[in-house]
KEDRENVEX-493578 format. One line per field, with one value per residue: residue number from 0; x, y, z of N, C-alpha, C, O, CB in turn; residue in one letter. Coordinates in Angstrom, 2 decimals. Glycine has a CB too. Layout:
pos = [NUM,...]
n_X = [X,...]
n_Y = [Y,...]
n_Z = [Z,...]
ca_X = [X,...]
ca_Y = [Y,...]
ca_Z = [Z,...]
c_X = [X,...]
c_Y = [Y,...]
c_Z = [Z,...]
o_X = [X,...]
o_Y = [Y,...]
o_Z = [Z,...]
cb_X = [X,...]
cb_Y = [Y,...]
cb_Z = [Z,...]
code = [A,...]
END
This chain:
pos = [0,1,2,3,4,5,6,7,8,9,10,11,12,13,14,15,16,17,18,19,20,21,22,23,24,25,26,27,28,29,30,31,32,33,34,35,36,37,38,39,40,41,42,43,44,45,46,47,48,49,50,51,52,53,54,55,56,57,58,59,60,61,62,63,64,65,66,67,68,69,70,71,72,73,74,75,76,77,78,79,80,81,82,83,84,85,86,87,88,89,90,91,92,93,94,95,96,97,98,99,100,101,102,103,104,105,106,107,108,109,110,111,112,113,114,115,116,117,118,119,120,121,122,123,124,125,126,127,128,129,130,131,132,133,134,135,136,137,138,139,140,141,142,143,144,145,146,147,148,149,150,151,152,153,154,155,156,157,158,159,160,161,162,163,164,165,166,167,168,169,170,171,172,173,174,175,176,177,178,179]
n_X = [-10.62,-8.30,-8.54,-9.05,-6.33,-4.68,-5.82,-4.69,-1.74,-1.78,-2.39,-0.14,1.93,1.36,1.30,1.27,-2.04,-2.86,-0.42,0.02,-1.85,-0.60,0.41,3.35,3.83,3.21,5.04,5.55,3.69,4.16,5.80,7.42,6.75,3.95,3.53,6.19,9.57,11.83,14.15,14.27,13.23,15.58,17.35,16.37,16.81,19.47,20.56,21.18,21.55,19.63,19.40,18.80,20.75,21.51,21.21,23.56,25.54,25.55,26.50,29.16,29.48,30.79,29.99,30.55,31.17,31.51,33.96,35.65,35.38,36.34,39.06,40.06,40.03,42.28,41.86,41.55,43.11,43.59,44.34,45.59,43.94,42.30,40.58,39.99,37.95,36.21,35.63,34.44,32.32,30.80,30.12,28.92,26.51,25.67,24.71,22.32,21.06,19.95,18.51,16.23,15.59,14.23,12.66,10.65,10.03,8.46,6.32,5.57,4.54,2.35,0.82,0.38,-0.73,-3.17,-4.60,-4.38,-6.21,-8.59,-9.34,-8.71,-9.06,-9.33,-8.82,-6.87,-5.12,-3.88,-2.80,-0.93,0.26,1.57,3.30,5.64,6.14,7.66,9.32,11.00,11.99,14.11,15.29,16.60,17.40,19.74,21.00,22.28,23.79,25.91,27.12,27.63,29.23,31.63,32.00,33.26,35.96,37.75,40.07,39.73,40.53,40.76,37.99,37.26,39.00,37.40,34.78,35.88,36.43,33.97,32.62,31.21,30.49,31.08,30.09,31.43,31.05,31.12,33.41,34.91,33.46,32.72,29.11,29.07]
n_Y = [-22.99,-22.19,-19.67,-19.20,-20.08,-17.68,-15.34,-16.14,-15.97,-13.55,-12.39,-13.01,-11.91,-9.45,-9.33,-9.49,-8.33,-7.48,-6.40,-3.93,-2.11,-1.94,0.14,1.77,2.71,0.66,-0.87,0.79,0.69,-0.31,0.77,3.43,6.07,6.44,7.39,8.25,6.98,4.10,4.83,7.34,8.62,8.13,9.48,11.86,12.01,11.29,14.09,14.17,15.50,14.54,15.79,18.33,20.74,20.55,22.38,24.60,22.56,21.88,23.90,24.85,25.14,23.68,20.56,20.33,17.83,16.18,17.49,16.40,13.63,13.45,14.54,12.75,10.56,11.03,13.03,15.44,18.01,19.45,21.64,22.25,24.21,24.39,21.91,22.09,23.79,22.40,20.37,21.75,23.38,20.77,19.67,21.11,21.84,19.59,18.96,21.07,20.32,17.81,18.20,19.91,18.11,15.79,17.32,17.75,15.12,14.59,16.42,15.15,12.69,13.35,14.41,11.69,10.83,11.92,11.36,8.73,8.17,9.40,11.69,13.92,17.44,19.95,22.76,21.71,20.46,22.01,23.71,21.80,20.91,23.49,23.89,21.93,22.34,25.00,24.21,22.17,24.22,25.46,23.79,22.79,25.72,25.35,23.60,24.48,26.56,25.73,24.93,27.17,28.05,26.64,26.91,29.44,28.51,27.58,27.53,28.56,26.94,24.36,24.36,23.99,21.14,19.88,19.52,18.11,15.79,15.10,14.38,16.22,18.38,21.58,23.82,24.69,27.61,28.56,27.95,30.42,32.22,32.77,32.27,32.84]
n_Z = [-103.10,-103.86,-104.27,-100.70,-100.43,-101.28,-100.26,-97.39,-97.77,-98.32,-95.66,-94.32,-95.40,-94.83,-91.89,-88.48,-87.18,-85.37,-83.83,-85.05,-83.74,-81.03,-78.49,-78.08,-75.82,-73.84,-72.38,-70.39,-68.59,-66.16,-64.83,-62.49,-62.77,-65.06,-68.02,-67.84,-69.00,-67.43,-68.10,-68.78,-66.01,-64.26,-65.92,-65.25,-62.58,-61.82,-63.25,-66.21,-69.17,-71.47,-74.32,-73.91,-74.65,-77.24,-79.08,-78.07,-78.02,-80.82,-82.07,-81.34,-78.75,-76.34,-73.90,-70.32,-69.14,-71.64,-72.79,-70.54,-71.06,-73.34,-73.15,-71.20,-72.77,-74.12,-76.14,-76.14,-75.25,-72.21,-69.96,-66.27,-65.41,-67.02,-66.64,-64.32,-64.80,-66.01,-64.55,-62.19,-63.41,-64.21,-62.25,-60.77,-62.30,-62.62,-59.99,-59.33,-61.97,-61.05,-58.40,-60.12,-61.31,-59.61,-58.82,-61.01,-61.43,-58.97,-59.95,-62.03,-61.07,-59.26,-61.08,-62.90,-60.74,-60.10,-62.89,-62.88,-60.70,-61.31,-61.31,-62.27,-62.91,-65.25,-64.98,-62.55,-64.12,-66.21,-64.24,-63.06,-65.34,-66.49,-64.20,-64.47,-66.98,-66.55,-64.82,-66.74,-68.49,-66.59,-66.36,-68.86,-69.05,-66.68,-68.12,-70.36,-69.66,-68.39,-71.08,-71.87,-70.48,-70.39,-73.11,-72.81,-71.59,-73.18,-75.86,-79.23,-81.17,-79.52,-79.30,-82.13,-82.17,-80.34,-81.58,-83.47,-82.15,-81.69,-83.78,-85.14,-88.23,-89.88,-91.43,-94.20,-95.10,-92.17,-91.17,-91.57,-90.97,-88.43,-86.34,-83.82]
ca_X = [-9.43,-7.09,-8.77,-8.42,-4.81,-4.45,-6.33,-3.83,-0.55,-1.84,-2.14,1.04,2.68,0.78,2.30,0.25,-3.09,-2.66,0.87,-0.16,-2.43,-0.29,1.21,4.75,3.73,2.86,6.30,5.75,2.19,5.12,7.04,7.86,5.26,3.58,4.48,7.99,10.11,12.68,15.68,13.92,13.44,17.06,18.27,16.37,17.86,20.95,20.96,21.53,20.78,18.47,19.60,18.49,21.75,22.11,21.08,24.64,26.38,25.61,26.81,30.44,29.60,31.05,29.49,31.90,31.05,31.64,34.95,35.99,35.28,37.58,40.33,40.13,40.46,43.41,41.08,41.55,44.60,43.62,45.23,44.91,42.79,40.60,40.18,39.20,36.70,35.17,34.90,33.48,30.94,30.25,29.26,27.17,25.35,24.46,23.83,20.96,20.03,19.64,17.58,15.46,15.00,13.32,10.75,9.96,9.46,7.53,5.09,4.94,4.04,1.01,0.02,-0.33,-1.75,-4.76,-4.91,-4.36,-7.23,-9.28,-9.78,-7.88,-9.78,-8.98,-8.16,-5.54,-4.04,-3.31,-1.42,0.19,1.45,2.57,4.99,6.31,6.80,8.51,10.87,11.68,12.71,14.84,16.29,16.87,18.78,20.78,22.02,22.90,24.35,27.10,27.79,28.04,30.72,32.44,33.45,34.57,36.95,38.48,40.30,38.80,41.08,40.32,36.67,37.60,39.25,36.26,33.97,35.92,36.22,32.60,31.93,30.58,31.01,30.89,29.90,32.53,31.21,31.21,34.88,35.60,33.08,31.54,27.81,29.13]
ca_Y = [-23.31,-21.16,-18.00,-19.43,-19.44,-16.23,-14.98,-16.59,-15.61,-11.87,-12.06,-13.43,-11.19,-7.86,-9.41,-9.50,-7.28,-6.62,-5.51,-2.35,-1.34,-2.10,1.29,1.76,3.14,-0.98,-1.06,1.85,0.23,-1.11,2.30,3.65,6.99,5.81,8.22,8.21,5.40,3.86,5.81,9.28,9.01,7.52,10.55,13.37,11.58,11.58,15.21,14.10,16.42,14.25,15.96,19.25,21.64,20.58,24.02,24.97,21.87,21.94,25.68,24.86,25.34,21.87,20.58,19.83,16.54,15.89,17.59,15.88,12.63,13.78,14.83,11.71,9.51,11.87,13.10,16.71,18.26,20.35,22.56,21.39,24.86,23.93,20.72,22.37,24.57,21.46,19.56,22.53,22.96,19.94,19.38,22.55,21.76,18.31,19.16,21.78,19.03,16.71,19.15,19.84,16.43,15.76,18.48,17.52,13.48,14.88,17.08,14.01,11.51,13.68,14.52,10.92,10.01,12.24,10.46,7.28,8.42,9.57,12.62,14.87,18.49,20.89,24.00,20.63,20.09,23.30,23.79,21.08,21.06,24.75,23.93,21.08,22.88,25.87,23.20,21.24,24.97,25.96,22.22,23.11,26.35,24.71,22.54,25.43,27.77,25.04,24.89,28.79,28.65,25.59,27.83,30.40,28.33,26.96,28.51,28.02,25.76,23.66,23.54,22.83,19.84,19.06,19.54,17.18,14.56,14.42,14.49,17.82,19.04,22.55,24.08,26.24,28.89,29.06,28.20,31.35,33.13,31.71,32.90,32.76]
ca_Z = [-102.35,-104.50,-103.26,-99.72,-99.98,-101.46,-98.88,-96.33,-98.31,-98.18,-94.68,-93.93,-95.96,-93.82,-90.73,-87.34,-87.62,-83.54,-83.64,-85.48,-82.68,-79.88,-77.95,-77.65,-74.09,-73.62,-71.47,-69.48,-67.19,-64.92,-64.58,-61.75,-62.96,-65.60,-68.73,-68.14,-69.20,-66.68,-68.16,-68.49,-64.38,-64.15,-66.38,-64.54,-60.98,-62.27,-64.15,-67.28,-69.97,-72.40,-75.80,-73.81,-74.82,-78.50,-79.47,-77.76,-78.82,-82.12,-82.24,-80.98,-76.90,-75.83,-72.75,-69.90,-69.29,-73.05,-72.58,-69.49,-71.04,-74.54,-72.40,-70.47,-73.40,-74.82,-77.43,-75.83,-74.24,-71.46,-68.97,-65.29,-64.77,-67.81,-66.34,-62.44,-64.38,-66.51,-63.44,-61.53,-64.44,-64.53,-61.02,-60.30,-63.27,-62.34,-58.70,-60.34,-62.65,-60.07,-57.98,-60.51,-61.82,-58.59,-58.48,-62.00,-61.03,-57.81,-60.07,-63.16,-60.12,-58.82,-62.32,-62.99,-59.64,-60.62,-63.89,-62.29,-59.50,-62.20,-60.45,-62.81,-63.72,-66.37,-63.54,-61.96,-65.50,-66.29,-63.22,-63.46,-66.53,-66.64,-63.26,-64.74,-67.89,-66.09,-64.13,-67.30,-68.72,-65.87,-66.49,-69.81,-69.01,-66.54,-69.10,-71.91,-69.47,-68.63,-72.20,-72.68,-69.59,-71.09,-74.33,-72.38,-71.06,-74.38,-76.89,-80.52,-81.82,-78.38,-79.71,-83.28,-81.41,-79.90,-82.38,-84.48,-81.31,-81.40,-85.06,-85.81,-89.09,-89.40,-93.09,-94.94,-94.52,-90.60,-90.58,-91.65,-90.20,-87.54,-85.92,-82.14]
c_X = [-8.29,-7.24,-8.33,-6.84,-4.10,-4.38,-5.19,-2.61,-0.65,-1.68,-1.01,1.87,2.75,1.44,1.09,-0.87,-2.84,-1.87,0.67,-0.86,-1.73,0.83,2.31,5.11,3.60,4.10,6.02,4.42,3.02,5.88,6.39,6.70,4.90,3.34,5.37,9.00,11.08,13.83,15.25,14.21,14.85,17.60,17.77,16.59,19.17,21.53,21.66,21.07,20.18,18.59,19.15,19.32,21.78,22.06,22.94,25.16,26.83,26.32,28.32,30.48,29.30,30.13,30.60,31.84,31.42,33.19,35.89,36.42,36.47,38.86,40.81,40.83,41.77,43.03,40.99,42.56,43.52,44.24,44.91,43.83,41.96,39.72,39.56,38.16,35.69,34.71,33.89,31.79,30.29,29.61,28.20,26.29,24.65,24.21,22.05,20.22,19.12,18.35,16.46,14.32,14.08,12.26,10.49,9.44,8.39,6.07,4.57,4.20,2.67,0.28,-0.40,-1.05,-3.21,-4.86,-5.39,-5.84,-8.45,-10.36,-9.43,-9.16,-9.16,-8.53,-6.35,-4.22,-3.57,-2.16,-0.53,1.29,2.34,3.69,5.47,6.84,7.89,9.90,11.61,12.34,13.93,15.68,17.35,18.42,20.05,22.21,22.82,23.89,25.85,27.75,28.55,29.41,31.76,33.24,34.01,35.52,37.93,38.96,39.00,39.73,40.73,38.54,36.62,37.91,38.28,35.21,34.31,35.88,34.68,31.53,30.90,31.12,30.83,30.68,31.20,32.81,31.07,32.16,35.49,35.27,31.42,30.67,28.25,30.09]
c_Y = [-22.37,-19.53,-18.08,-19.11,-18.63,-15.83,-15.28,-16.05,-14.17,-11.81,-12.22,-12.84,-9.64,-8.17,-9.47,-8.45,-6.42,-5.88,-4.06,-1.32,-1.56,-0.91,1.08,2.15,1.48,-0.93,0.16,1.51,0.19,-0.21,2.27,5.51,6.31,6.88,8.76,6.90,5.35,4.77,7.01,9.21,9.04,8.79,12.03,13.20,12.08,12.79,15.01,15.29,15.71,14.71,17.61,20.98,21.30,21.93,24.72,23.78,21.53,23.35,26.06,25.84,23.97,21.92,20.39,18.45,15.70,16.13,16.96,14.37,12.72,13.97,13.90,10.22,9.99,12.40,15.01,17.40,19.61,20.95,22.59,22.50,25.00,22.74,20.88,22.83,23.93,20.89,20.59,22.70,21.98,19.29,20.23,22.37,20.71,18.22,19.63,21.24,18.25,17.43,19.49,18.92,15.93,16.44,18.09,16.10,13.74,15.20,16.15,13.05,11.92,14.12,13.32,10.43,11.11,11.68,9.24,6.92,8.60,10.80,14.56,15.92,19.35,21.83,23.33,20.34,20.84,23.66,23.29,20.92,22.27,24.78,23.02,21.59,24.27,25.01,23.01,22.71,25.65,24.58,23.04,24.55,25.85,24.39,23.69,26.66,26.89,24.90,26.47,29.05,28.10,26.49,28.81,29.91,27.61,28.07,27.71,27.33,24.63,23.30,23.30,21.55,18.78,18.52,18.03,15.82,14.15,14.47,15.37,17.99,20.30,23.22,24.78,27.02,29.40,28.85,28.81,32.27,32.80,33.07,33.37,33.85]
c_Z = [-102.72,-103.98,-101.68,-98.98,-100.24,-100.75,-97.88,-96.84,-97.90,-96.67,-93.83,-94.13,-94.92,-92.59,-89.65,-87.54,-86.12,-83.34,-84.05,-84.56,-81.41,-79.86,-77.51,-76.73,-73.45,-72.16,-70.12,-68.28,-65.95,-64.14,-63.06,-61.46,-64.46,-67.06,-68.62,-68.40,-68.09,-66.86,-68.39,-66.37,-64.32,-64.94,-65.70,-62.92,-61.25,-62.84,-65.38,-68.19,-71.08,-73.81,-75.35,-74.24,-76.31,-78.86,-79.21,-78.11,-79.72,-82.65,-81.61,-79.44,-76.41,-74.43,-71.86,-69.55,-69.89,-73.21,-71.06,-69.72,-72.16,-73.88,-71.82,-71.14,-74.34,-75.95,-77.30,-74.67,-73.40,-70.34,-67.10,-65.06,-65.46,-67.15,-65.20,-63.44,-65.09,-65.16,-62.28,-62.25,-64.10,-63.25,-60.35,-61.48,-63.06,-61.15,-58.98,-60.57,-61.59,-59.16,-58.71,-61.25,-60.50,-58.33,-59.58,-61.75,-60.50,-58.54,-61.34,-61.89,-59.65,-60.18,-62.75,-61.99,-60.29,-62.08,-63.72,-61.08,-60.13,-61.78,-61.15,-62.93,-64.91,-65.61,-63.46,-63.33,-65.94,-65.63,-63.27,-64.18,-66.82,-65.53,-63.68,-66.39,-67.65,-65.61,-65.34,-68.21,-68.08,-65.36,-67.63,-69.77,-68.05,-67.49,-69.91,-70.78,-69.21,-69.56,-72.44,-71.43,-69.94,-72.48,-74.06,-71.92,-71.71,-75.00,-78.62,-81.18,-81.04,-78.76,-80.89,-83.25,-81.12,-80.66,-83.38,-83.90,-81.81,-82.42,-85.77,-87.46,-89.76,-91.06,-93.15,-94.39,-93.36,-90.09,-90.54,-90.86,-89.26,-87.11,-84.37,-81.80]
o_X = [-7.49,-6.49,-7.48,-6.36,-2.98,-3.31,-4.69,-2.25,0.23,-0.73,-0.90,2.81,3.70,2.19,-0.06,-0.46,-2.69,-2.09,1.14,-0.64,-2.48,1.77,2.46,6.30,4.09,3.70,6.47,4.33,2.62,6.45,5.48,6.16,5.79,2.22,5.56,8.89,11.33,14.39,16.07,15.16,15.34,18.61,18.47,16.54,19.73,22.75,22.69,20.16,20.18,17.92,19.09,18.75,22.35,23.12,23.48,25.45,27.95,26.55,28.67,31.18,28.26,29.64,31.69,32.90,31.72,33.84,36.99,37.30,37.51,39.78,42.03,41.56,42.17,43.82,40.49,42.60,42.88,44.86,43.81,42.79,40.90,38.49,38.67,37.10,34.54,33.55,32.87,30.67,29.16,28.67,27.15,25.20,23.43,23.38,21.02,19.09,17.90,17.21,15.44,13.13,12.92,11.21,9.34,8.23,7.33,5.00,3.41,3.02,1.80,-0.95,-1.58,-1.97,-4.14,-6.09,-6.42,-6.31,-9.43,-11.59,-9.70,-10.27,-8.13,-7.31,-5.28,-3.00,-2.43,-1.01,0.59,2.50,3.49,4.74,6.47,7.89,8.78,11.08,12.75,13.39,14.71,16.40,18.41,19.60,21.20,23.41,24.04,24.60,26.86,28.96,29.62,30.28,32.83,34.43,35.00,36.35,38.85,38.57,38.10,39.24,40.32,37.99,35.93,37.39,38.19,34.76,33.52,35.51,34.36,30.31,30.07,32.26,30.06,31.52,31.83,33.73,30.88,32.36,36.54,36.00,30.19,30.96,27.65,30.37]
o_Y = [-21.90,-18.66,-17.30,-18.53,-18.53,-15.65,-14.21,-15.31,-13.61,-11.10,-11.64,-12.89,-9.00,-7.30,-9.50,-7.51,-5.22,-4.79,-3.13,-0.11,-1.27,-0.78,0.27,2.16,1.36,-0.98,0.03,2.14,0.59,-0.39,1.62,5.92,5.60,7.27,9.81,5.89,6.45,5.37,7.89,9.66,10.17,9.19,13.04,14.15,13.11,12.82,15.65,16.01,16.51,14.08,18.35,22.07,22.28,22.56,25.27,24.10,21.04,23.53,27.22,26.80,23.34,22.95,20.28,17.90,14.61,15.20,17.49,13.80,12.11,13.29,13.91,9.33,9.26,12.30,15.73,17.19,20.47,20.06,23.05,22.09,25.54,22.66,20.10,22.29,24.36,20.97,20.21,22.37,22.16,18.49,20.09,22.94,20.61,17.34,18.97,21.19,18.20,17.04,19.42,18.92,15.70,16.17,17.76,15.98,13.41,14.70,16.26,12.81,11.05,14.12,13.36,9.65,10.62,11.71,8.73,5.83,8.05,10.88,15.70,15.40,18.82,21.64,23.79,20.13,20.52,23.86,23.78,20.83,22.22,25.40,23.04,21.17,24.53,25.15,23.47,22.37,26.31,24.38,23.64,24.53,25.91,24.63,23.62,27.52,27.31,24.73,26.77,29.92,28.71,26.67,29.26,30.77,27.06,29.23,26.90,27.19,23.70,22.22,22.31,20.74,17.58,17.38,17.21,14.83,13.04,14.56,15.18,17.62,19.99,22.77,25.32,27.40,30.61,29.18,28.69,33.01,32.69,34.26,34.32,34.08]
o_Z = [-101.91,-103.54,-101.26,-98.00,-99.74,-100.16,-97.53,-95.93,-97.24,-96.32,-92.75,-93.34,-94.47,-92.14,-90.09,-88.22,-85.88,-82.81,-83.40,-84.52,-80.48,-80.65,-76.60,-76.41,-72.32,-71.00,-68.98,-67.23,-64.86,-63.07,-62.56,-60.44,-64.93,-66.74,-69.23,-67.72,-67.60,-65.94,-68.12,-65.72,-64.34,-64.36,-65.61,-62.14,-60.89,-63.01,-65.61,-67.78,-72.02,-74.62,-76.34,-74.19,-76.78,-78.90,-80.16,-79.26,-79.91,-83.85,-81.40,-79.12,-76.18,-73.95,-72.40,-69.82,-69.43,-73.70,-70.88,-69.08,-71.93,-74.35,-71.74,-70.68,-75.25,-76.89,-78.17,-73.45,-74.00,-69.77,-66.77,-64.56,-65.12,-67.15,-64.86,-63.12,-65.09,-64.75,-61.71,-61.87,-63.64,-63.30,-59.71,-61.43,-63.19,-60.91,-58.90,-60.10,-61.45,-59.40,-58.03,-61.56,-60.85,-57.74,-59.32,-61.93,-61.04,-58.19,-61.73,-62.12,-59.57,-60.17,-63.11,-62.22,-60.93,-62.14,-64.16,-60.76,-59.64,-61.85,-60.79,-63.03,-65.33,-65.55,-63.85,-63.37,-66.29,-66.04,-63.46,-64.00,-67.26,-65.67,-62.97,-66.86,-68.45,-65.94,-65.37,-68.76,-68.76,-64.38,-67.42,-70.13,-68.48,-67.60,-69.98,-71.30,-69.77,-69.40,-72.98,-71.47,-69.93,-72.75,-74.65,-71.64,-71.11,-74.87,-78.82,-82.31,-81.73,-78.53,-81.13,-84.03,-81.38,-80.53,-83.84,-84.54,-82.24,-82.33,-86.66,-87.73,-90.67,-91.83,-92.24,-93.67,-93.27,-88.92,-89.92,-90.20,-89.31,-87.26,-83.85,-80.62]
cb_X = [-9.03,-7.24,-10.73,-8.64,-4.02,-5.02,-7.70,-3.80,-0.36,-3.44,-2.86,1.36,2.13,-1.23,3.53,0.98,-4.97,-2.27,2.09,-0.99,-3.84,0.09,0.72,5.45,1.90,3.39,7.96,5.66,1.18,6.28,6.74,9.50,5.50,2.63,4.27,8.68,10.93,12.91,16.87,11.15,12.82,17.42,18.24,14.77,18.15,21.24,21.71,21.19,21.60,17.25,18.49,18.20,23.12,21.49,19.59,24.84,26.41,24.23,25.48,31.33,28.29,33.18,28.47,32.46,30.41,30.64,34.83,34.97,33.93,37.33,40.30,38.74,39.24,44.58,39.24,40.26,46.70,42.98,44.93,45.86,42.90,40.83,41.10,39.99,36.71,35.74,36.25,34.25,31.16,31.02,30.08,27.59,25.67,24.78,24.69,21.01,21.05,21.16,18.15,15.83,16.60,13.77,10.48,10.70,10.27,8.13,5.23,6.46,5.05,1.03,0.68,0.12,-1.13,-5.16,-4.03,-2.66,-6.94,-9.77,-8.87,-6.99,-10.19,-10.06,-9.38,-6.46,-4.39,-4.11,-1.40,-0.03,0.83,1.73,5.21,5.51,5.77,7.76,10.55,10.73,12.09,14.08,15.17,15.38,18.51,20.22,21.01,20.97,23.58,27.07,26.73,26.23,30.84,31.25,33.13,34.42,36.70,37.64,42.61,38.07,42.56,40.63,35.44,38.50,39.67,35.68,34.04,37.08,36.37,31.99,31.50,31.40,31.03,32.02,28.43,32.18,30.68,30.41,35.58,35.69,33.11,32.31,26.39,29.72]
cb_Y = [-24.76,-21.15,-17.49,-20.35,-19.93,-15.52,-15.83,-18.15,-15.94,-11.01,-12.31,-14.32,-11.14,-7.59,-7.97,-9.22,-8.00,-7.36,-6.06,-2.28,-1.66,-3.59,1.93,2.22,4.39,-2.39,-0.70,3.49,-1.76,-2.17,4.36,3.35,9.14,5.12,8.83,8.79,5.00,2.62,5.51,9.94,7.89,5.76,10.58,14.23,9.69,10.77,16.04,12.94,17.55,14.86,14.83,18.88,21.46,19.71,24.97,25.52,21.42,21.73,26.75,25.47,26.54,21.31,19.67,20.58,16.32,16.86,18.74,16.09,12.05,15.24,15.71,11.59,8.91,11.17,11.99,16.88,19.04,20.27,24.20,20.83,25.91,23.25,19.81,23.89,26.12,20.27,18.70,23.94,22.58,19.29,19.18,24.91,21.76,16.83,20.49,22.22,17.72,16.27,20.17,20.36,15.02,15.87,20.63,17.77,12.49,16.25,18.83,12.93,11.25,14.87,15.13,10.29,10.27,14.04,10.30,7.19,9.68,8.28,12.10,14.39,19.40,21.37,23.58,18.65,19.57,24.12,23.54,20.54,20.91,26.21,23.76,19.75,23.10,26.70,21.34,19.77,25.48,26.86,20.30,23.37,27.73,23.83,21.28,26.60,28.86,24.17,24.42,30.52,28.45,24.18,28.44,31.32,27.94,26.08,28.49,29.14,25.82,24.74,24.11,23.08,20.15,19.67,20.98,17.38,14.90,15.02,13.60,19.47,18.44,22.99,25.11,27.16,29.50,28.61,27.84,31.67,34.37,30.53,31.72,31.20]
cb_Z = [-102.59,-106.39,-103.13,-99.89,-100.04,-101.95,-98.48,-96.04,-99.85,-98.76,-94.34,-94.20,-97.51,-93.42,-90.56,-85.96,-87.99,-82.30,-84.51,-86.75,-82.53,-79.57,-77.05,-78.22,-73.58,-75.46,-72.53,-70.40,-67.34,-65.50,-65.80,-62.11,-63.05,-64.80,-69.05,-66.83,-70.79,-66.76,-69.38,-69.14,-63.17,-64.94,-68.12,-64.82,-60.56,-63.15,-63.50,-67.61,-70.48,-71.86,-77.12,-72.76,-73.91,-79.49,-78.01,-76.54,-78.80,-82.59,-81.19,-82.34,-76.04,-75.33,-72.61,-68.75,-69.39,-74.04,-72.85,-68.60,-71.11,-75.47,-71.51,-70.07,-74.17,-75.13,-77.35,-75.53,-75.44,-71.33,-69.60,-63.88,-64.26,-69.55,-66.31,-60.79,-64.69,-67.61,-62.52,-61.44,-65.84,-65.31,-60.08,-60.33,-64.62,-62.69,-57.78,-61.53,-63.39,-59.06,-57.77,-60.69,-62.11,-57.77,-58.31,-63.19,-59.99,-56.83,-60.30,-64.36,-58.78,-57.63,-63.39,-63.45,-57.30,-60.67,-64.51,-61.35,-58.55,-62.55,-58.89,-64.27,-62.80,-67.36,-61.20,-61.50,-66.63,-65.94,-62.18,-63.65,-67.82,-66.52,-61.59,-64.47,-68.72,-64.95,-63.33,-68.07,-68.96,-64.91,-67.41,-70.30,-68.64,-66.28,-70.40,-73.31,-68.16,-68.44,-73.33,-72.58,-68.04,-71.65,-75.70,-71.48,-70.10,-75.38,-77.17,-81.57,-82.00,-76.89,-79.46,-83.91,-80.24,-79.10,-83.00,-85.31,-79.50,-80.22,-85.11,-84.74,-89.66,-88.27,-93.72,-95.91,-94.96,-89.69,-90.71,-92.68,-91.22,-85.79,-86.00,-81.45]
code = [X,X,X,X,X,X,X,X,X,X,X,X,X,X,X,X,X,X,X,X,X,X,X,X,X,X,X,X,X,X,X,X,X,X,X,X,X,X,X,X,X,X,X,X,X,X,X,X,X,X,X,X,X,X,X,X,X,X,X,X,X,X,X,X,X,X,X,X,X,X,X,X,X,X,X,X,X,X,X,X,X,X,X,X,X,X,X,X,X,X,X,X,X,X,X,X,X,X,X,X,X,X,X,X,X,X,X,X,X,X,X,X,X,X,X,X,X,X,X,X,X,X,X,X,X,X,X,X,X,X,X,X,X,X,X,X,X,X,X,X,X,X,X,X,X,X,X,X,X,X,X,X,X,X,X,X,X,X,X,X,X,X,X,X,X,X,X,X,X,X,X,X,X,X,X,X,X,X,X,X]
END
């Protein structure tokens, strides 16, 4: 009996045995394509950029979006013709987005329908995946070239500003002598 409830204590302790095998894709059967979650579609509709610019955000090339929203909350003084050429940015970039977020849905949706069809080949997957990896690169620059127009249109104290709005912290030694 004493082993018994060992036995039972240990397992209680380990937690569910199932839970460990259950896929964190579990949520996604219901989607809309079926490896993408609800808010990936919803962010490549919308032209979001996904974390796709850090490379330039992290590197003191604000986004304008990012600056649009700082300025908004008084967190960034800008000049009304900084402010036309954030909002210009910031709308030709997420037109783009948006545009391309759609051909990328289009070519995830027929990549899983042959999954889903069970029809897929090796030739079909190939293809596939290399235009949907070209799109999601010519997403990608989208996103970074908005950033690289965004610091031309600051001064560098204006992205010290920013940087510090949005909790950057920048080493030492690149305050003196920055990489960019």
């Amino acid at each position: 009996m004493r082993t018994l409830i060992s036995g039972l204590i240990v397992l209680s302790l380990a937690g569910p045995v199932v839970a460990d095998n259950v896929s964190p894709y579990r949520g996604q059967i219901n989607t809309e394509i079926r490896g993408l979650s609800d808010q990936e579609v919803s962010d490549l509709r919308q032209g979001r950029g996904m974390g796709r610019a850090r490379a330039a955000e992290l590197n003191g090339y604000p986004g304008p979006r990012h600056v649009l929203d700082a300025a908004q909350a008084g967190q960034l003084a800008l000049t009304p013709d900084q402010t036309r050429a954030a909002e210009r940015l910031f709308d030709g970039m997420a037109r783009e987005a948006q545009r391309l977020g759609e051909q990328i849905l289009r070519e995830e949706q027929g990549l899983e329908g042959e999954f889903r069809a069970g029809r897929i080949s090796e030739a079909d997957l190939n293809a596939r995946t290399l235009r949907i990896a070209a799109l999601e690169g010519k997403l990608r620059a989208v996103h970074l070239r908005a950033h690289i127009a965004m610091r031309a249109a600051l001064s560098p104290s204006e992205i010290q500003q920013y940087n510090a709005v949005r909790g950057y912290e920048v080493p030492a030694e690149e305050q003196h002598h920055p990489r960019h």
